[in-house]
C-alpha positions as CSV (number, residue, x, y, z in Angstrom):
1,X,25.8,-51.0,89.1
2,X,28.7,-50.1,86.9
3,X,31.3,-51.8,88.9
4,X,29.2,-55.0,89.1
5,X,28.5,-54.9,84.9
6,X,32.7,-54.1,84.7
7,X,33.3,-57.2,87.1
8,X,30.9,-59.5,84.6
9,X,32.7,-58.3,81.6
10,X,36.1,-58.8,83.1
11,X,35.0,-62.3,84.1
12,X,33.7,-63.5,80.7
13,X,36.9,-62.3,79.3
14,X,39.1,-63.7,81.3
15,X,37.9,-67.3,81.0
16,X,37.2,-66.6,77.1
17,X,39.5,-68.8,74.7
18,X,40.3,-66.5,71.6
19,X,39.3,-67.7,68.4
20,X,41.7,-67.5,65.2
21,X,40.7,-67.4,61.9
22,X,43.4,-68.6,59.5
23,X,43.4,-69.9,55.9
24,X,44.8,-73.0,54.6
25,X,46.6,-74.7,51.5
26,X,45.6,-77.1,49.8
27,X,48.3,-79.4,49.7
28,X,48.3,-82.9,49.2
29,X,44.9,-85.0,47.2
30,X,44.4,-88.7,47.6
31,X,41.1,-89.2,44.7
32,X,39.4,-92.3,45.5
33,X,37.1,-94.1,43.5
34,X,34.2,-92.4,45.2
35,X,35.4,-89.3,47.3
36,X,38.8,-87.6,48.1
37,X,41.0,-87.2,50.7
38,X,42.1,-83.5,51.1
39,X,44.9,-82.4,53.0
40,X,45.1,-79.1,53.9
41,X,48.2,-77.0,55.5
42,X,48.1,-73.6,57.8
43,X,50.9,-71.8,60.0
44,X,49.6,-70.8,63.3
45,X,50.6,-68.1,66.3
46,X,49.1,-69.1,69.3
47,X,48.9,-67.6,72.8
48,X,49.6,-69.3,75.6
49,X,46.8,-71.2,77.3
50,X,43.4,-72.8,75.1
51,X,43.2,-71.6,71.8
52,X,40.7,-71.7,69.4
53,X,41.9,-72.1,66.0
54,X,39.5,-72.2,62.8
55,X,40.4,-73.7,59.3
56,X,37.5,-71.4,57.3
57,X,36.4,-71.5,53.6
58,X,36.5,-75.3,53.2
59,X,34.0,-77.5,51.5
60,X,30.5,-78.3,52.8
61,X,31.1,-81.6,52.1
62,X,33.9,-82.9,54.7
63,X,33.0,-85.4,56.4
64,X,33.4,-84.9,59.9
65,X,34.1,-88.6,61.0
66,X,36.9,-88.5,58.5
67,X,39.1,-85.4,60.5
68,X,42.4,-85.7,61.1
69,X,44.5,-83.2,62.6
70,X,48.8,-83.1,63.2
71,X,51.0,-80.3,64.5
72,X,54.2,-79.4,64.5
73,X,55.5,-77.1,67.4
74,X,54.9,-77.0,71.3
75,X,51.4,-77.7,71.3
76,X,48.6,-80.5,71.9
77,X,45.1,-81.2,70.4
78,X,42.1,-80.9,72.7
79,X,39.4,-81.7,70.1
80,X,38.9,-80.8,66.7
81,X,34.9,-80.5,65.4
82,X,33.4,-79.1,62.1
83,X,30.9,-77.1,61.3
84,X,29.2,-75.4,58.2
85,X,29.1,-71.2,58.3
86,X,25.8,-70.0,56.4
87,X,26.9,-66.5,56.8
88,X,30.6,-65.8,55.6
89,X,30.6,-65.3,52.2
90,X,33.4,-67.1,49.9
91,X,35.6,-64.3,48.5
92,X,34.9,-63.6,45.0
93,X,37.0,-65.4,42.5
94,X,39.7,-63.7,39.7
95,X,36.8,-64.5,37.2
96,X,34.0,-63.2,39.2
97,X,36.1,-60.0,39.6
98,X,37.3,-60.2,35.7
99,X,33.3,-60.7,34.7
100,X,32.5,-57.7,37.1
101,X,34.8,-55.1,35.6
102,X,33.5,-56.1,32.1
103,X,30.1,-55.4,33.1
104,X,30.9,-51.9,34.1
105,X,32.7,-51.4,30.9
106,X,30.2,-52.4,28.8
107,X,27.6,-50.0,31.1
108,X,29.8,-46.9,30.5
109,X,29.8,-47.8,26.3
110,X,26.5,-48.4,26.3
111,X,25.7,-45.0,27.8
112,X,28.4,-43.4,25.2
113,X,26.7,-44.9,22.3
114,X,23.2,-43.4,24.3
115,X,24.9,-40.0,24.1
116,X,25.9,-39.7,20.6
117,X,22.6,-41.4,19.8
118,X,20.9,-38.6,21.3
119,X,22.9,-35.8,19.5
120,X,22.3,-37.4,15.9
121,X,18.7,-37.9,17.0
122,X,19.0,-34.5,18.4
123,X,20.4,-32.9,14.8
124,X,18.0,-34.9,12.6
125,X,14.8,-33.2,14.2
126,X,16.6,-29.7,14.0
127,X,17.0,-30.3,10.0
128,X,13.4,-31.9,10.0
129,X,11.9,-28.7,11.6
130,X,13.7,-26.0,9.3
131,X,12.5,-27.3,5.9
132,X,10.9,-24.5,5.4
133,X,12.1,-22.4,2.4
134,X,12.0,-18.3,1.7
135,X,9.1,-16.7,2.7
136,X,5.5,-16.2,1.8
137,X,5.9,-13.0,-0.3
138,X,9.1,-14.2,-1.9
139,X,10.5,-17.7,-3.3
140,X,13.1,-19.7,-3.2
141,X,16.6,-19.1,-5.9
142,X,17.2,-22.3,-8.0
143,X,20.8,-22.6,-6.6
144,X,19.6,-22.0,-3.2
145,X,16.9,-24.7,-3.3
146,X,19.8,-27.6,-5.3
147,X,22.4,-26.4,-2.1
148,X,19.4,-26.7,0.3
149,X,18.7,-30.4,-1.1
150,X,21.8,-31.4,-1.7
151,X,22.4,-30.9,2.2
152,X,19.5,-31.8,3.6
153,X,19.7,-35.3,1.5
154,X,23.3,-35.4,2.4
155,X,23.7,-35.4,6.2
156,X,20.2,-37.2,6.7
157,X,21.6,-40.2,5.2
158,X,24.7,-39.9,7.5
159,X,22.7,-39.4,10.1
160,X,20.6,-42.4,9.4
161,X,24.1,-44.4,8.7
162,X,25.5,-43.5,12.2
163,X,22.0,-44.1,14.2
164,X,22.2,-47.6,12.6
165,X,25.8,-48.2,13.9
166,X,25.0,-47.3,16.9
167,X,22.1,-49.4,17.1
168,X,23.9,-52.3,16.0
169,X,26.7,-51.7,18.5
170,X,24.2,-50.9,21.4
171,X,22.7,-54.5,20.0
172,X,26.3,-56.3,20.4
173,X,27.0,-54.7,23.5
174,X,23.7,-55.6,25.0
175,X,23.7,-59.3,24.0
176,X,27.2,-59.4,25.9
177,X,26.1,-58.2,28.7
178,X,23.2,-60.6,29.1
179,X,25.7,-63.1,28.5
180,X,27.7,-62.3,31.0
181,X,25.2,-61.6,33.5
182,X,23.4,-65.0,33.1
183,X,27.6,-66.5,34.0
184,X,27.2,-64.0,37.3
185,X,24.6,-65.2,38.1
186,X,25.4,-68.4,38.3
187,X,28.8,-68.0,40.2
188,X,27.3,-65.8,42.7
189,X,25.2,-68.5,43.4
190,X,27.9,-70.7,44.3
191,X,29.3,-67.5,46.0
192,X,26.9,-67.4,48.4
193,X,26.7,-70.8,49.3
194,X,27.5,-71.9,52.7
195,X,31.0,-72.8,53.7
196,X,32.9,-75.3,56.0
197,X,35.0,-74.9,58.8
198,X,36.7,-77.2,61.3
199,X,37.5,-75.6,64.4
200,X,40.4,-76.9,66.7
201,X,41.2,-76.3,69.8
202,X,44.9,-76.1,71.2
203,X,46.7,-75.8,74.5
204,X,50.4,-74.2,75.0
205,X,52.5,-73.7,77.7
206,X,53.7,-70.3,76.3
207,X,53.0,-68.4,72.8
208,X,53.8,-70.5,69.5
209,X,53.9,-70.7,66.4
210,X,52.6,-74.0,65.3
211,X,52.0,-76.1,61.9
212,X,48.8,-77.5,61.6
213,X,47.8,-80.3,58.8
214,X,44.0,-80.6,58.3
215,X,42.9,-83.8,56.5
216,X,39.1,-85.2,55.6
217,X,37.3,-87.0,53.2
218,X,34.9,-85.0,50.9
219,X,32.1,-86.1,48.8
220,X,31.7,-84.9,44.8
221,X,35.3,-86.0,43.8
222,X,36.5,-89.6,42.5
223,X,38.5,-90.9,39.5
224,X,37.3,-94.0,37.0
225,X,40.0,-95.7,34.6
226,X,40.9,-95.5,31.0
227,X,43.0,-97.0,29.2
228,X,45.0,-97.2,25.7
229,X,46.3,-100.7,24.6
230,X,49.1,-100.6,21.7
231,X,49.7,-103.7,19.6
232,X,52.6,-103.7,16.7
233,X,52.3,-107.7,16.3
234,X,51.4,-110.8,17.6
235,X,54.9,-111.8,18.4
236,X,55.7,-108.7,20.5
237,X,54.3,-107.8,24.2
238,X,51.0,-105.0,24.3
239,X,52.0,-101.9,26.0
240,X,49.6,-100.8,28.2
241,X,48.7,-97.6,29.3
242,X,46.6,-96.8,32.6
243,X,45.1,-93.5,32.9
244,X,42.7,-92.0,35.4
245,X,39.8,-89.4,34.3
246,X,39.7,-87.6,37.8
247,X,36.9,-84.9,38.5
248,X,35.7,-83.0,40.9
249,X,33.1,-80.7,42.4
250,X,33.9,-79.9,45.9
251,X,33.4,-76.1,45.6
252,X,37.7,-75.4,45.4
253,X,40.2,-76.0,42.7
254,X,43.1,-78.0,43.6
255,X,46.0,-76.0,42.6
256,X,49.3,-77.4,42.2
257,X,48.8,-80.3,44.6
258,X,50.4,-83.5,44.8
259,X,47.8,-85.7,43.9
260,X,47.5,-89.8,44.2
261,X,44.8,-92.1,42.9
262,X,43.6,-94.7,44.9
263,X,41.7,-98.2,43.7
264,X,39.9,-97.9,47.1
265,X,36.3,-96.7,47.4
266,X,35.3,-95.5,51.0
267,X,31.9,-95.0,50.5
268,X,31.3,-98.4,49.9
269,X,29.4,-100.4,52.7
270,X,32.3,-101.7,54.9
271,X,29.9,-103.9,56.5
272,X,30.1,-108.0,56.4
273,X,27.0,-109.3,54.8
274,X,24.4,-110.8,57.4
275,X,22.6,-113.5,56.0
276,X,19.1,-114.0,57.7
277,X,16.7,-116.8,57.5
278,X,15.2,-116.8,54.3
279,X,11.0,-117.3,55.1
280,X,8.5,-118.0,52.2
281,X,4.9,-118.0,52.6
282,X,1.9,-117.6,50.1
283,X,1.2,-115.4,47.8
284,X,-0.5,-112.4,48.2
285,X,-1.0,-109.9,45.3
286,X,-0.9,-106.7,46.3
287,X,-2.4,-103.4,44.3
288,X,0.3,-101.7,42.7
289,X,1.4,-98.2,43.6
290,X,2.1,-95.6,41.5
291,X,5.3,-93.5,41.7
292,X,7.0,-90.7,39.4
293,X,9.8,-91.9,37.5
294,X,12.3,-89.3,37.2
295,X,15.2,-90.4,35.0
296,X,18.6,-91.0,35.9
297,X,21.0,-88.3,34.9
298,X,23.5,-89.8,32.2
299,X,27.2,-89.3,32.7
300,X,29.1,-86.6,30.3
301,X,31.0,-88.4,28.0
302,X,34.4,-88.4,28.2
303,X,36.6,-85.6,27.1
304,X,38.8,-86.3,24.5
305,X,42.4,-85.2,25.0
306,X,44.0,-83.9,22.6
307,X,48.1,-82.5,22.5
308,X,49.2,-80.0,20.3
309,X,52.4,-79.9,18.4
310,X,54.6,-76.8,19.1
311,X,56.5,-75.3,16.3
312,X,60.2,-73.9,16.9
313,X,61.6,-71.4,15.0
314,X,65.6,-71.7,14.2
315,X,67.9,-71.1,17.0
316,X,64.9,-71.9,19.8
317,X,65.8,-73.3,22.9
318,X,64.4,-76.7,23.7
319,X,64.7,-77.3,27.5
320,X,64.8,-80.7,28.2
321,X,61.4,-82.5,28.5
322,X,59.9,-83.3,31.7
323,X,59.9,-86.7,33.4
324,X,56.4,-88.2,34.5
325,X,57.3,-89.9,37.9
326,X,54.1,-91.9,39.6
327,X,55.5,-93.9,42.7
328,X,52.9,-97.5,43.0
329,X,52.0,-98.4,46.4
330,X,50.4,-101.4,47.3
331,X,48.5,-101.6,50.7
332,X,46.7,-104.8,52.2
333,X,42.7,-103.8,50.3
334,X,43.9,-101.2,47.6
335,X,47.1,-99.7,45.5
336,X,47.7,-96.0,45.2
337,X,49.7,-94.2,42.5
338,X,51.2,-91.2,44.1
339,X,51.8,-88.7,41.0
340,X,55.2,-86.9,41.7
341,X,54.4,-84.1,39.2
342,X,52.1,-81.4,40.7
343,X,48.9,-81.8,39.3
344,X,45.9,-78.6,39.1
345,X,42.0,-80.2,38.6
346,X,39.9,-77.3,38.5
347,X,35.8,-77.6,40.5
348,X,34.3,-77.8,37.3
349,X,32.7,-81.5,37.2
350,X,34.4,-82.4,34.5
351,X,37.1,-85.1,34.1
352,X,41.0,-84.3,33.9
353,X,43.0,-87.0,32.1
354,X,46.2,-87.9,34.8
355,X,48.5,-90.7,33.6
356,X,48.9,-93.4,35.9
357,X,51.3,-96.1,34.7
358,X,52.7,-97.4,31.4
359,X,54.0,-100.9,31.4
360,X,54.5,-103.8,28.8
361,X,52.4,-107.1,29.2
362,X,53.2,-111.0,27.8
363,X,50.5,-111.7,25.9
364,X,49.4,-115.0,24.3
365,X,47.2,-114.1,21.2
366,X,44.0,-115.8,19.4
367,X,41.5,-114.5,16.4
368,X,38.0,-115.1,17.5
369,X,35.1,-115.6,15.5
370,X,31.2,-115.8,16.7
371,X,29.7,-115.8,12.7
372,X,26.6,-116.5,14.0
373,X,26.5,-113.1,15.7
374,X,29.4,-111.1,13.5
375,X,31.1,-111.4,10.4
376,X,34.0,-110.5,11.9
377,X,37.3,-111.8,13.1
378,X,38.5,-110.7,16.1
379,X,42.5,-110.5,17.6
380,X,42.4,-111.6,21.6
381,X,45.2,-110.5,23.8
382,X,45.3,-113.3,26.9
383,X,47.0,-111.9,30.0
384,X,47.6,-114.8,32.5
385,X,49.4,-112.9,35.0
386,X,46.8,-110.1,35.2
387,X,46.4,-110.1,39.2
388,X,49.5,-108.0,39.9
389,X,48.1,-105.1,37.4
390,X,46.1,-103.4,39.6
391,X,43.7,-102.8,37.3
392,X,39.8,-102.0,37.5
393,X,37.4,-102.7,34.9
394,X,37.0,-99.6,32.0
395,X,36.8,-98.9,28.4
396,X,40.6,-99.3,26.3
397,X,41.3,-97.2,23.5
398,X,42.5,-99.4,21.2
399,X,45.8,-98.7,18.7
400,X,47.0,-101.5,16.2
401,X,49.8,-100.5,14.6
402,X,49.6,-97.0,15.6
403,X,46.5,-96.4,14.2
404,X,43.4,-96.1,16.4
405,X,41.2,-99.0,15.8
406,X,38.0,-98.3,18.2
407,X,37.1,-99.5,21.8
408,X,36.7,-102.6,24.0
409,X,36.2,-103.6,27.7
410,X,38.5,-104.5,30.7
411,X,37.0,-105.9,33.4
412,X,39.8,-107.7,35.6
413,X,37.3,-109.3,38.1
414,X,36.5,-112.2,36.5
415,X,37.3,-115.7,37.7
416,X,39.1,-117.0,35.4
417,X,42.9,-117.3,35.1
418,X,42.9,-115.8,31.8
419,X,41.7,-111.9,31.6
420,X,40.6,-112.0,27.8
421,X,41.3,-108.1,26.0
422,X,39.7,-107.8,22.4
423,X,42.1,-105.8,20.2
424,X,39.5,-105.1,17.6
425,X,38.7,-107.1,13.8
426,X,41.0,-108.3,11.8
427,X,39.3,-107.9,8.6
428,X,42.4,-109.9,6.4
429,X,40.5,-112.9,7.6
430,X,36.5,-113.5,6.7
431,X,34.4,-115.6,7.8
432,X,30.7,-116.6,6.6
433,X,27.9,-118.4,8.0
434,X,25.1,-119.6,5.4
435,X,22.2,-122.3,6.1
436,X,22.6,-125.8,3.7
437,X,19.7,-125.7,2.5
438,X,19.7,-129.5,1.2
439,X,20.2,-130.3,5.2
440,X,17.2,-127.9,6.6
441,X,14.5,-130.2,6.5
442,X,10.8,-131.0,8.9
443,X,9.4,-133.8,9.0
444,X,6.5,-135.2,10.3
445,X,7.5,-139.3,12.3
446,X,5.2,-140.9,13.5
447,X,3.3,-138.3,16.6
448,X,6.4,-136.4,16.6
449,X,8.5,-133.4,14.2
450,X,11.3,-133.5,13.3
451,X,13.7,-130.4,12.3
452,X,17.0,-130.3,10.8
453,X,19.4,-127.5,10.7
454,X,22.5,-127.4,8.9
455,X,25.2,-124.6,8.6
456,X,28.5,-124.1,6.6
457,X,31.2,-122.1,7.8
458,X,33.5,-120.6,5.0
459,X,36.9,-119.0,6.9
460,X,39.9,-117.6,4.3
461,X,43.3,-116.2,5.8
462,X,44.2,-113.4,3.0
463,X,47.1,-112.5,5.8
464,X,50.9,-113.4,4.9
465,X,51.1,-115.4,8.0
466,X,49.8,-118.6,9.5
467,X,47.1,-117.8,12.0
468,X,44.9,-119.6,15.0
469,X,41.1,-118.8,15.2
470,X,38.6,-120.2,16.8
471,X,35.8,-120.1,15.9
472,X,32.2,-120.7,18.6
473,X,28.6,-121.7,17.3
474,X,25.7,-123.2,19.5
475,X,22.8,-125.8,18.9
476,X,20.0,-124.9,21.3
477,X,19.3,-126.6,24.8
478,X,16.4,-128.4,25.8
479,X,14.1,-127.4,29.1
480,X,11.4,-129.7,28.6
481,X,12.1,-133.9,28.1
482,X,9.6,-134.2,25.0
483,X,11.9,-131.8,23.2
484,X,15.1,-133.8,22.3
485,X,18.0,-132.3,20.7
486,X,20.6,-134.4,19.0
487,X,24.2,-132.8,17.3
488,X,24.3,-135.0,13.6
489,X,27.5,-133.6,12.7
490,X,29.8,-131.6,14.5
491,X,32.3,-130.4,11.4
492,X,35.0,-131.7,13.8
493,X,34.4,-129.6,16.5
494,X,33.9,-129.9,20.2
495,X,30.9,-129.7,22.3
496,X,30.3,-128.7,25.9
497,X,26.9,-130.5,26.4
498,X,26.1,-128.3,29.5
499,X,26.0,-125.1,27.3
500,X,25.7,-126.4,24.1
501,X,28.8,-124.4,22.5
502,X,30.4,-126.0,20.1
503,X,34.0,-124.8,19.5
504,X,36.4,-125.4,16.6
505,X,40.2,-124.6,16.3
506,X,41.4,-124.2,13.0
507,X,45.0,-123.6,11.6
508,X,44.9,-121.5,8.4
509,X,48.3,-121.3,6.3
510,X,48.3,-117.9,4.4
511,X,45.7,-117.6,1.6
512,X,44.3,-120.9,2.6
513,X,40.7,-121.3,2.2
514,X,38.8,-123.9,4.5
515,X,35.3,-125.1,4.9
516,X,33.2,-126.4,7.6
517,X,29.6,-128.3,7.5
518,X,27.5,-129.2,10.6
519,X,23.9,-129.8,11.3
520,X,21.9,-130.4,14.5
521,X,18.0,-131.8,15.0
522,X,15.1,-131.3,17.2
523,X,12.5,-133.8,17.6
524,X,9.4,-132.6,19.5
525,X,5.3,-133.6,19.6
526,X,3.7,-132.6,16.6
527,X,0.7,-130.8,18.5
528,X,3.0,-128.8,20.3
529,X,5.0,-125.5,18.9
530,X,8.2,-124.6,20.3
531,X,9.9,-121.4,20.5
532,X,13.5,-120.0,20.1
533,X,14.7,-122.3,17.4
């Protein structure tokens, strides 16, 4: 019976395929849109034969479909799979370890302050108890009973002093520690999360040692754009700065990577769109349902970044400052930045500001006025070439003149073959919109009403140049054919009948004043009542 449970053990291992465990590097980080491409690096000794070699402590969220796996060295890749470990622990972070010993401190002060709270206590009732004076058959000496006062009075109140320090300390101490407990708590809860693994398996001709590179996609990680747009003139190019927010919260800090942002999105549907026949029938109301609502979680606001100034004393070195390298990369669906300088994004959810690019743009420039919706006057930067920017739409800090002047929009997918950036209000140039009252008139022809409207459009350039503004009004649009709507006088502007917008460009010397009238009518059945004008 022995020899036969010997023979089963020498069997099994025999044909077993060793496992190794081995830690990897983080290494490289391509941040897309929605996800990240992680790429991690491990050095290897394999025997010779099938191996089994595990990448460990990686991120639950890898996709699996998204493995890829190279090597370096005399061996060949049988299959690589992945897998998520519910029973290794992650190994406790520096802070974890840092919150820890505090804890203990504050444990072995607390039961210090216990201690000498227990002595004082301790010394307070032994005075209490011996109050007593002289005897029954004998009294007490005058200058006995002012020393006995004096003292007892004396180290009570220090006594009381000290218990009240203590108490106060003991108070400090305590809140700390509830502090810090409540941060334990919630990092040990991420410490005993599951973890990921991919396991490989290798064959070699004879023992190796082997570079493996690990790479996936993983969810909780991605990168939106910001952007600051400067503007000294209207005569000069805007400089343009791209910037990514990156953040992520895959469970691991990326620590001195190399990092690249990517405009593509994986987890977008890849799919063509199917269009099916489109069926109509009658309708059939239907008895609502009803469902919890459960709010959408709004996104942090963005972190403002901030660099400080660093004061030298006389006769301190100044090394030469470092050069920001980001290589551009366009492929056939999506351009990548790779970021030559190493870059550290901690898992914390919250977004890191990376530079991206920094480049100069032509720009034709307009002031733009709506008075019927603003008072103000606004300065339009118009980027024909736009297509070859790269860009993705995002909110632009805006900076005229150095100054910072608020923010505006960029959204680079429209159809047009102008991209349109407002650069803020000009507010050397006003504009006002006031009803003519002599030309707002209703009256009553025949079965049908008749209403006039009538505006006037006061614009002043208190700038010490000549500007270009346009300026955009509308009269409203009919949807029935018993409403008719007829444009009196048009101020010498232009009107696009299909949207009613009437648009005037006006050329205003400096300090020159300039004033435009213009009135509209609507004519519609005197039983009926319309709405929207």
């Amino acid at each position: 019976m022995k020899k036969l449970a010997f023979l089963c053990i020498f069997l099994f291992t025999g044909t077993q395929i060793w496992a190794v465990e081995t830690e990897s590097v983080i290494k490289e980080v391509t941040v897309y849109q929605n996800g990240a491409k992680i790429v991690r690096e491990a050095y290897v000794n394999i025997t010779a034969g099938n191996s089994e070699v595990v990448f460990t402590d990686l991120t639950t969220s890898l996709k699996q479909s998204s493995v890829q796996v190279e090597l370096e060295g005399n061996a060949i890749l049988l299959s690589a799979t992945s897998r998520i470990n519910y029973l290794k622990e992650k190994e406790k972070s520096r802070l974890v370890k840092v919150l820890q010993d505090s804890l203990n401190m504050i444990e072995n002060q607390l039961k210090i302050l216990a201690g000498e709270k227990s002595v004082y206590t301790g010394e307070e009732k032994l005075i209490n108890e011996n109050t007593k004076l002289g005897s029954e058959q004998s009294g007490v000496e005058v200058t006995e009973l002012k020393l006995l006062s004096d003292f007892y009075r004396t180290r009570l109140m220090d006594i009381k002093k000290q218990l009240i320090n203590i108490e106060a300390k003991e108070q400090d101490l305590k809140n700390t520690r509830t502090r810090i407990q409540r941060q334990l708590s919630d990092l040990n809860a991420l410490q005993n999360k599951p973890t990921g693994e991919v396991v490989l398996n290798l064959a070699a001709n004879s023992p190796v040692k082997v570079k493996i590179r690990v790479s996936y996609l993983a969810s909780g990680a991605g990168w939106y754009p910001v952007y600051d747009i400067r503007s000294e003139s209207t005569v000069r190019p805007i400089k343009l700065v791209y910037k990514a927010n990156v953040y992520q919260s895959t469970g691991y800090d990326w620590k001195d990577v190399k990092m690249s942002v990517s405009t593509r999105n994986p987890e977008a549907d890849q799919n063509r769109p199917i269009l099916n026949p489109w069926f109509i029938d009658f309708y059939q109301p239907q008895m609502p349902v009803l469902r919890e609502m459960k709010s959408a979680r709004a996104p942090e606001a963005a972190m403002n970044i901030y660099q400080e100034a660093i004061e030298f004393e006389p006769g301190d070195e100044i090394s030469a400052p470092v050069r920001y390298e980001v290589t551009e990369s366009s492929g056939m669906m999506a351009t990548e930045y790779a970021i030559e300088n190493r870059q550290s994004i901690p898992s914390d959810s919250k977004e890191h500001m990376v530079a991206v690019k920094e480049f100069e743009v032509d720009a034709g420039y307009t002031y733009h006025a709506v008075p019927k919706l603003s008072d103000g006057v606004f300065l339009l930067a118009k980027l024909a070439d736009f297509g070859d920017l790269s860009l993705l739409p995002g909110k632009a800090n805006l900076f005229n003149e150095g100054m910072y002047v608020g923010q505006s929009d960029i959204n680079p997918f429209t159809t047009a073959d102008t991209m349109m950036i407002s650069l803020g209000r000009d507010e050397k140039i006003s504009i006002k919109r006031t009803v003519l009252k002599d030309l707002t008139t209703k009256h009553t022809i025949g079965t049908n009403i008749k209403e006039t409207k009538g505006f006037e459009l006061l614009i002043k350039n208190n700038k010490n140049i000549q500007v270009d503004l346009e300026i955009l009004d509308n009269i409203p649009l009919s949807k029935n054919k018993d409403i008719e709507v007829n444009l009196d006088n048009d101020g010498g502007g232009n009107l696009m009948k299909e949207y009613g917008r009437l648009l005037w460009r006006v050329n205003l010397k400096p300090g020159e004043s300039r004033k435009i009238d213009y009135s509209f009518s609507v004519k519609y059945p005197k039983d009926r009542t319309i709405s929207g004008l």
